[in-house]
Every structure is written in C-alpha cells, then in structure tokens.
N, C-alpha and C positions, 0 to 999 in steps of 0.2 A: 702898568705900561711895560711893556716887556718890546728886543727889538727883533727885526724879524732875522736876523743872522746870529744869534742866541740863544742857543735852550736856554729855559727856567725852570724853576719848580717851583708847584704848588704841594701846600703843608696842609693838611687835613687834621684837626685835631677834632676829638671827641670824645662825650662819657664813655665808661667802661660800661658792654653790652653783655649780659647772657647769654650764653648759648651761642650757635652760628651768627656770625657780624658780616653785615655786607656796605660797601661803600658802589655807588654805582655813579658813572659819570655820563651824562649825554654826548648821545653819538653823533649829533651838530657842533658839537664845541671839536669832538677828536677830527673831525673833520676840517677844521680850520687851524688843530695842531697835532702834532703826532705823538702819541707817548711812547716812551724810550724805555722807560722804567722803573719801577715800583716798588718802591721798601715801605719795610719788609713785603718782600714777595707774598700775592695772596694762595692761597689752596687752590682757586679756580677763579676763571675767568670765563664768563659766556656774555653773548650778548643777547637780550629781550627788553619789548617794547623800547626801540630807539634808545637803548643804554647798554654799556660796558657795564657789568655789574660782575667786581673783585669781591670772592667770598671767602672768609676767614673759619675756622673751625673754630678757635677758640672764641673768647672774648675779643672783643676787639680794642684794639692797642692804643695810646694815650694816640699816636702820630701816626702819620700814613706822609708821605713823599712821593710825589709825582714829577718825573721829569719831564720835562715839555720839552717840544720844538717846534716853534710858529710855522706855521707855512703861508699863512694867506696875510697879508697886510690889509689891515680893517680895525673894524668894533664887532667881538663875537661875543655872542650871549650863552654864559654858560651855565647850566645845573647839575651843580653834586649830588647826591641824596647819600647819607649818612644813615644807617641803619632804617630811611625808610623817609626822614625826616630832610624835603627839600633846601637847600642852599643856591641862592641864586647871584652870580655876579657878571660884569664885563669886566675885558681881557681889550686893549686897546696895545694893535703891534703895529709898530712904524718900521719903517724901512732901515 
C-alpha cells in the first residue's frame, strides 16, 4: 500500500548471476508510477517487448532500489523479471 502523494521504493533482491544481469520491469506498472531512480545505476537501459529492461555488465548485485512515484490511484498489477525469471505483484495507492 503505498499513498499516492509519496514516493517509495521497491527492493529487488536476487542470486548472484554470471555474466551480463538484467532486471526488467513492465511498462503497465511504470505507467501508473514513475521511476525516479535506480541504485545502483544500471549500464543501460532500453525498452522491448512492453518492459524497461536495466542491464548490468557484471554480475548482478545482492540489491537493486527503485524509486517510485505513484501517479494513478488504484490496484496496478505489476511484473519484475529478475534475470529472466518472472515476479508478479499488486501495488494498492490511495489518495
């Protein structure tokens, strides 16, 4: 539950990957909030098939840090995908 006059962040944690690591977030969810900011900063950033996909050169890091800012007040359904491997949740913003 997050409110909608307040950024948050969501915490991304994951196993250590080999090689290039990517975190990608759907671009329905950034649509109903905006992201601000992202630690550690990735190497690249593009977007394909309806997702934001932040790419890492090294391994990828225990944590990733997203800063949000709600814009829509609702129930928005969101999907991470962590190295490839989907994460599915809601985001409930009230006013």
């Amino acid at each position: 539950f997050v409110r909608s006059t307040q950024s948050t962040s969501l915490q991304i944690s994951a196993q250590d990957t080999r090689g290039p690591a990517t975190v990608a977030i759907a671009q329905g969810f950034l649509q109903a909030t905006s992201l601000s900011d992202v630690s550690p900063q990735p190497d690249s950033e593009t977007a394909r098939e309806g997702r934001v996909v932040l790419s890492y050169q090294g391994s990828l890091l225990q944590e990733i840090e997203l800063q949000l800012a709600p814009e829509n007040i609702g129930i928005h359904q969101a999907t991470v995908w962590v190295g490839g491997a989907p994460v599915r949740f809601r985001q409930v913003t009230w006013p």
